[in-house]
N, C-alpha and C positions, 0 to 999 in steps of 0.2 A: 504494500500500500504506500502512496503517497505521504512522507511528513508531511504535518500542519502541523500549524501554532497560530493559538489566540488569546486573547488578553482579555479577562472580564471585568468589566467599570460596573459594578451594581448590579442590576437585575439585565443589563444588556452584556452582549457578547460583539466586541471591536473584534476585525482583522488587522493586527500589526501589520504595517507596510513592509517591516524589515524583522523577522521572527526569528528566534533565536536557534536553528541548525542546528546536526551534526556535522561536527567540521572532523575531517582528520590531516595531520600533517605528517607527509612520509617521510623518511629519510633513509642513509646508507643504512647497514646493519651494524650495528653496537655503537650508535650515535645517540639513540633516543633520549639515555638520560640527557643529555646537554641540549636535545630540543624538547624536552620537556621544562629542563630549568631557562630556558629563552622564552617560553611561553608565560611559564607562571611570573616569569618577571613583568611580562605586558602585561600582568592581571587576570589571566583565565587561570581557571581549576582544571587539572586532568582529571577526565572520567577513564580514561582508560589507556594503558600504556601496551609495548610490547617492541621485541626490538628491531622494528621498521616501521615504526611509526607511533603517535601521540592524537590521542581525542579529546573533546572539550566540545562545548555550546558555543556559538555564535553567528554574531548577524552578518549581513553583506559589508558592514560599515568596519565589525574585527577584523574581517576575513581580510579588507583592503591595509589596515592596520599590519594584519600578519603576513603577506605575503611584501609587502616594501620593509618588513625590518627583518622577518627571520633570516638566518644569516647558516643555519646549519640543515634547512630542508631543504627535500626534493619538490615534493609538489603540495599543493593545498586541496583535498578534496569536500564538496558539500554534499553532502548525502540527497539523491532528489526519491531517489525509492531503493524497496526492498521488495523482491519478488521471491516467489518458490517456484523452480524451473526445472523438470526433469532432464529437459535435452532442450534441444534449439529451435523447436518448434515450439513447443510451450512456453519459449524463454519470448521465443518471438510475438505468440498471442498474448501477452503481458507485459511487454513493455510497448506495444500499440495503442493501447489503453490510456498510457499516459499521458497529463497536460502538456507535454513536448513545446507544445506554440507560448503558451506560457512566461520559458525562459530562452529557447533559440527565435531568434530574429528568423523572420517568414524568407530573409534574403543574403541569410549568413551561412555558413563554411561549417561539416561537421567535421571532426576526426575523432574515432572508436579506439581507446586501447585498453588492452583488458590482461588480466592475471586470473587464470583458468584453472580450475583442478576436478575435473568431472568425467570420468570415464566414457562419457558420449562424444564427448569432443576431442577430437586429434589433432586437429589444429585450428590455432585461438582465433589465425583469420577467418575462418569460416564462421565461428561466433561474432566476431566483429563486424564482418559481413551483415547479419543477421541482426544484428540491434541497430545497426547503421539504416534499416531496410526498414526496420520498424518506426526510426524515428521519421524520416521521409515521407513516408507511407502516412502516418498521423499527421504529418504536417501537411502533407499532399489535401488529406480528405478537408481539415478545418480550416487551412487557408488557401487551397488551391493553387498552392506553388509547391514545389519540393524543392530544400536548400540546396546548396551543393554540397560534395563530400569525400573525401580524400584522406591521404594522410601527413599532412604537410603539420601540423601540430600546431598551427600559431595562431589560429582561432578559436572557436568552440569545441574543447574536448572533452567529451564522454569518457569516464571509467566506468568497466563493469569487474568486477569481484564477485568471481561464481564457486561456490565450494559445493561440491554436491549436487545438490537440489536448492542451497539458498544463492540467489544474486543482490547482490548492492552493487545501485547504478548511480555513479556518481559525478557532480560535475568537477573539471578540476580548473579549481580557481587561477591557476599557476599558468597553465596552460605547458609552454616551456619550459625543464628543469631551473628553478629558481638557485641552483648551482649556475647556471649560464648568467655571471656578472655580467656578460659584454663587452670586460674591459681584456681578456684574453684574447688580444687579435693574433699573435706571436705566442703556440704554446712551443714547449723546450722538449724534449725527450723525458720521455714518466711525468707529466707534469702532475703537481699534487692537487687534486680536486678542490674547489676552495670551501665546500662544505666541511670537507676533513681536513684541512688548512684550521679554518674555522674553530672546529673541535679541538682540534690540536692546542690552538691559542686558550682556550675556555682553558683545558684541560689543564694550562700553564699559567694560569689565573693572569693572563697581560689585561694589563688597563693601558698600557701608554706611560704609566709612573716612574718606571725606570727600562734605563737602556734594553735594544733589543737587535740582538748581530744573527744575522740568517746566512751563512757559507754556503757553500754550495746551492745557491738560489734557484736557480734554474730561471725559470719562464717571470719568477720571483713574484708566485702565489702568496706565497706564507707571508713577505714581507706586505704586500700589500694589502692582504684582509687585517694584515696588524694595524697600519696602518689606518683602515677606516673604522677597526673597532676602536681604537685612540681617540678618533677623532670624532666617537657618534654618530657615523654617517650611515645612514641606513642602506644597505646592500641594491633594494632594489629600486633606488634612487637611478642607480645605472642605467636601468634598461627601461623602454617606456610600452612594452607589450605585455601582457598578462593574456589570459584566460577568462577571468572576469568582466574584462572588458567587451568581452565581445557576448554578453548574454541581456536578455531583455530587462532582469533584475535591476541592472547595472544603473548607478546613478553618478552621471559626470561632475555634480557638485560636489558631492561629496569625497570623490577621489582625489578634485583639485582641491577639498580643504585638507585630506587627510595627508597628501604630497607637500602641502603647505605646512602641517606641524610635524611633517619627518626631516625636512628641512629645518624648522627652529631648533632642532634636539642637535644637531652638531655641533659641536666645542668648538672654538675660539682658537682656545690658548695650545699652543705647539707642544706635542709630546715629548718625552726623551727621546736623545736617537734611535734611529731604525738605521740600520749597517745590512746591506747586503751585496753578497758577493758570490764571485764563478770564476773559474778556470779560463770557459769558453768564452772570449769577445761575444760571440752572437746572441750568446742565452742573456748576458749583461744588456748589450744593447735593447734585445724582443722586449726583458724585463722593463727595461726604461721607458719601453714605447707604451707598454701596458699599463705601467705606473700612471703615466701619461693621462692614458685613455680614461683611466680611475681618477683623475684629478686629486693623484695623491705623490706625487714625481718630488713635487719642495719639500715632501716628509721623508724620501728616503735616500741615503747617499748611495750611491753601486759604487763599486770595486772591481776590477779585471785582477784578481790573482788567485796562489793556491789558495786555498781554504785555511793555512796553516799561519800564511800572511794577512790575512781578514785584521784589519785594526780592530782593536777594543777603546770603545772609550774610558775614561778614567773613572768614571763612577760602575761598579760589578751592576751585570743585569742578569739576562737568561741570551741562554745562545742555543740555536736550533740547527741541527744537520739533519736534510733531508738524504741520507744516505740511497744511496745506489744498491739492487739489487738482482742475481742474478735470473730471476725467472722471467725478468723482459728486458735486460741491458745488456747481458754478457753473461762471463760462464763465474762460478762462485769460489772455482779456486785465484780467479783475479783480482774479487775484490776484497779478498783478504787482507792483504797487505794494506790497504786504504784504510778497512776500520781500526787497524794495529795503530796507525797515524792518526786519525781522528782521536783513539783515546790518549796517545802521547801530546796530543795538541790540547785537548782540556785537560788534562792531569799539569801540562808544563806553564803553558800559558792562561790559562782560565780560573785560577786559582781566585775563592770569593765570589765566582759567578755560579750562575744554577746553569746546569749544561743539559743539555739533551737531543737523542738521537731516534730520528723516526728511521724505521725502515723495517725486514723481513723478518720473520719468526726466524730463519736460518742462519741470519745474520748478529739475531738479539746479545749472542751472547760473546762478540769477536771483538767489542770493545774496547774490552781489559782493564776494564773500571769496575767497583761497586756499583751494580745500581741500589737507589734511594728507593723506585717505583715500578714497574712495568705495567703500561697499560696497554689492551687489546683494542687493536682495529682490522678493518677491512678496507682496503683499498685496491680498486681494480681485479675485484676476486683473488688479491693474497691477501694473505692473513699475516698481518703487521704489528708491532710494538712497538711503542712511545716509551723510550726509557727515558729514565729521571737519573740524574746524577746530583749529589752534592758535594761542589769541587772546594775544597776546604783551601785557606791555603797554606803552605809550608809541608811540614810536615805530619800534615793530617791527611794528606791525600791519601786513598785508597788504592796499591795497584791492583788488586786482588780480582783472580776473571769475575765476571758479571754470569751467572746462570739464567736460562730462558725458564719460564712455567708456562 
């Protein structure tokens, strides 16, 4: 059946223009806590967690809220129905049913993608097909047009979540991965996702309050999401397409007030430094150009050298190596000898600073440091740890190896 929501004033029964939804916001897998703490910081309560994604209440008015600040999700979905579907026939005589005209514009663009687990179906485009055919077909009969429909992703897109016999059809507010900043015109080799950039940073508690040196930069993701979380700038300031915007729901006042106070929330006042650095001239320069693109380029110095030469500023901060890894760079007896470097370079130089090194489960424990921490991630379908080091200085340093869990 179709959610509804209504408001009662007294003996009479109002429809809310803008009723308060199921929202869920997706993300990578093992991020959720940190988009769940980004949410409850905008003020919503989680109903419901797990780990690819976060649920809560909310109107069109959150929704626009949430998808220009969250900074570590994938997409925004609004629950429009819930059906019981044995196969794709049934799924199809049930979502033709629905108010369809309602939320897609009689003259707008659809695209169907779906995450399927039903032994009737063997492949998900044939269901996609098939709800795509439904919403058409409904629109077709009530307004005597049928949209168009594609898979191009940057207008109105439909999710459908079928397990079983149950489907939730949802719209996704996001439209495109709200990971796509825009400002990535020049990525570098492995580039770091900026959702898990993102995480990474949370996870390193940066506010911008003290210094922050990124070596091996690359395409120099990490420095720059540091960079606009420093500075309050909300992520999807950057881009000017959503999801939301292309539904009947959609209210244009209200998006140029809500883009109007994501912009008053930016800080002023200049962070501590942001240091980042590369080997390669070209990843330095793409980085620069990207920086650029983010109109975050005066917050961060680049560097052309080893990793090993990376300036530190004189005040200790945290320093982050996105290390190299051999399941899509190269082979893993080469890049041995690097992590052997990386821990001689924070054990000799980084002494006072909080150090730490992303990279592969294989690699976790080549360091040759103490770790303080190990946190788990997933990047690019490997399975990754954020280790934590605490680089004492003098003679407090740990050499002692770092073991994986």
């Amino acid at each position: 059946m179709l959610e509804e929501s209504t408001d009662k004033q007294g003996d009479d029964q109002s429809v809310d223009p803008d009723p308060p939804r199921l929202l869920r916001a997706t993300c990578a897998p093992a991020l959720s806590d940190y988009l769940a703490r980004e949410i409850e910081d905008l003020g919503h309560r989680i109903t419901k967690k797990d780990h690819t994604g976060v649920e809560m209440k909310g109107t069109m008015v959150d929704a626009m809220r949430l998808v220009l600040r969250l900074r570590t999700a994938y997409h925004l979905l609004q629950r429009f129905a819930d059906l019981k579907a044995a196969d794709a026939d049934r799924m199809y005589e049930a979502a033709v049913r629905l108010p369809w005209e309602r939320v897609i514009p009689h003259d707008g663009y659809i695209s169907v993608v779906s995450h399927i687990q039903n032994e009737t179906i063997r492949n998900t485009m044939f269901a996609n097909v098939r709800l795509k055919d439904a919403i058409v077909d409904r629109m077709q009969q009530i307004n005597g047009h049928r949209p168009d429909a594609g898979s191009n992703g940057d207008r109105t897109v439909v999710h459908l979540f079928w397990q079983k016999d149950f489907c939730r059809i949802s719209l996704d507010l996001a439209g495109q991965k709200l990971s796509d900043r825009s400002y990535r015109r020049i990525p570098s080799k492995a580039p770091m996702r900026e959702t898990i950039a993102a995480a990474v940073l949370a996870r390193m508690e940066y506010d911008g309050s003290r210094p922050l040196v990124v070596p091996m930069c690359g395409s120099g993701t990490i420095a720059i999401e540091a960079a606009l979380i420093a500075t309050g700038r909300a992520p999807g300031l950057l881009r000017s397409n959503f999801g939301i915007k292309h539904l009947r729901t959609f209210d244009e006042s209200a998006w140029k007030s809500e883009r109007a106070l994501a912009k008053k929330e930016k800080r002023s006042e200049k962070p501590a430094p942001i240091i980042a650095s590369d080997l390669d001239p070209l990843a330095v320069s793409a980085a620069k150009k990207n920086a650029v693109t983010a109109g975050v380029d005066h917050l961060i110095t680049f560097e052309v050298c080893d990793f090993a030469d990376t300036t530190l500023p004189g005040q200790p901060g945290s320093i982050i190596l996105h290390g190299e890894y051999g399941e899509r760079l190269g082979v893993d007896e080469e890049l041995e000898p690097t992590y052997g470097r990386i821990g001689d370079f924070l054990k000799q130089r980084c002494g006072g600073w909080q150090g730490w090194v992303f990279t592969s489960r294989e690699f976790a424990g080549s360091v040759g440091l103490k770790t303080a921490d190990r946190i788990t991630f997933q990047h690019g379908g490997i399975e990754c740890r954020l280790l934590k080091f605490d680089l004492y200085s003098g003679s407090r340093s740990d050499p002692g190896r770092s073991f994986d869990a």
